[in-house]
C-alpha positions in Angstrom: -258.4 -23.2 22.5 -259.6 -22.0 25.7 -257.7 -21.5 28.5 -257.2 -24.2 31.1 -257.2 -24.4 34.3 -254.5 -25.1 37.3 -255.7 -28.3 38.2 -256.8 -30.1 34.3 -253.0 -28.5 33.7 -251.6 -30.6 36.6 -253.8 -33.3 35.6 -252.4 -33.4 32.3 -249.0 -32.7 32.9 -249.1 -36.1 35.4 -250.6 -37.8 33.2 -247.8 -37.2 30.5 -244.9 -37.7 32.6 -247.0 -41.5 33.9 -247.1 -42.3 30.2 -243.4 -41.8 29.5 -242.7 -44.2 32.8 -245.3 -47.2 32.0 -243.9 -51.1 31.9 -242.7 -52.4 29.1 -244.9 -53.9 27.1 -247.6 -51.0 28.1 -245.2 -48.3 27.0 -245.7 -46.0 24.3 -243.3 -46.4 20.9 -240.4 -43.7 21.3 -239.0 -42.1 18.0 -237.2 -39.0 17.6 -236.7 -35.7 15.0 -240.4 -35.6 14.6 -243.4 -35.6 17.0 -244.8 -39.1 15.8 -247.5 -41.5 15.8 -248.3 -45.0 17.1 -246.7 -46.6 14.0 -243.6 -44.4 13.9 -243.1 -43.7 17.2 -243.2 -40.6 19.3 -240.7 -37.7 20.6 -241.7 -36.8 24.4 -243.6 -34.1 23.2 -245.2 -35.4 20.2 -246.8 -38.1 23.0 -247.9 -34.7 25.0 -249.7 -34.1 21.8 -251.4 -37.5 21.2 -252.6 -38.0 24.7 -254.0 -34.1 24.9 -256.4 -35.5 22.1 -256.1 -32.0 19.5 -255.0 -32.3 16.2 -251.2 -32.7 15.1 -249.3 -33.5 12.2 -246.7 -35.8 13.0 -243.7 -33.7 11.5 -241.7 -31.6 13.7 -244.4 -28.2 14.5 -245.1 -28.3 18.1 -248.3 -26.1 17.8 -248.2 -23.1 20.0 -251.5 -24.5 22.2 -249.8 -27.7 23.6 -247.6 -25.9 25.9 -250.7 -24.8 27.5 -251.9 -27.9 27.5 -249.5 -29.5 30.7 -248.4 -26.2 31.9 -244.6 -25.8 29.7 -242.8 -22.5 30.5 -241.8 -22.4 26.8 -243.1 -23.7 23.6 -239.5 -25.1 22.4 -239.7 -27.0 25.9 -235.8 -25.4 26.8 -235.1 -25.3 30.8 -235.7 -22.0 32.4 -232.0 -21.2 32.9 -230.5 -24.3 31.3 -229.0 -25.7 27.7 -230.3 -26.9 24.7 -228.9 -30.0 25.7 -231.4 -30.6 28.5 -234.0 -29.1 26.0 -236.4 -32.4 26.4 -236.8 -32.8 22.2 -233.2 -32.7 22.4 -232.6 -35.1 25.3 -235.1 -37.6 23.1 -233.2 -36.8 20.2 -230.4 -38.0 21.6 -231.1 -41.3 23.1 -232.7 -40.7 26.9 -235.1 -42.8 26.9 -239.0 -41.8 27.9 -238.5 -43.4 31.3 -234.5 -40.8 31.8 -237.0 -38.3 30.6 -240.0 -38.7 33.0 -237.5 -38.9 35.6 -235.9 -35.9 34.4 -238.9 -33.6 34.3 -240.0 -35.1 38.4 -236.5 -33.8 39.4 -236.6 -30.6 37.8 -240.5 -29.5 37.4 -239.3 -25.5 37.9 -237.3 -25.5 35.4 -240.0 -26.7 32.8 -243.3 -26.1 34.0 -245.3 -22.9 35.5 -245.3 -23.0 38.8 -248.0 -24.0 39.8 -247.8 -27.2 38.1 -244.2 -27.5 38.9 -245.1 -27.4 42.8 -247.7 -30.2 42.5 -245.1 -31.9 40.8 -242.6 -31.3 43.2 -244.9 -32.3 46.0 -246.1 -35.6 44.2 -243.1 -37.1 43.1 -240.7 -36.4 47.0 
């Protein structure tokens, strides 16, 4: 997979964060312990997956190219400086809902994204 650039992974990275925050009745099915599908339900990050369009297999392997794909600082999605508990597969894993984990990642871009993505972030959501 190429390389993307700032702006398709701002774009992408929005777009992921709208799609954990949409109405009910809109939203996407949440599950937990394995990236997902429609049917099953998805982690945060197996939605990243699905709405980046590559190929995934539903079972818990976040393939090294998706962190690319919205701009992640690191591939097991951990906060720069934080805890496993704020890891976001663990915070799904544990009941925050998409909508706690949207919110989440729009008050702390810098700690998950690179930084260019996290300041358009940052800027969009204050």
């Amino acid at each position: 997979m190429s390389e993307l650039t700032l702006e398709q992974k701002i774009d992408n990275a929005l777009m992921w964060i709208e799609s954990m925050d949409l109405p009910k009745g809109l939203a996407y099915p949440q599950g937990e312990a394995v990236l997902g599908n429609e049917s099953m339900g998805f982690c945060c990050l197996g939605l990243q997956c699905h709405l980046s369009g590559n190929s995934y297999s539903y079972d818990w392997s976040y393939p090294d190219y998706e962190e690319n794909y919205v701009g992640l600082v690191n591939i097991d999605s951990c906060p720069v400086g934080g805890s496993r508990l704020q890891q976001l597969s663990t915070m799904n894993d544990k009941g925050c809902s998409f909508k706690e984990i949207a919110s989440h990642l729009r008050k702390h871009p810098h700690e998950y994204f690179e930084e260019g993505v996290a300041d358009y972030i940052k800027l969009a959501y204050s």
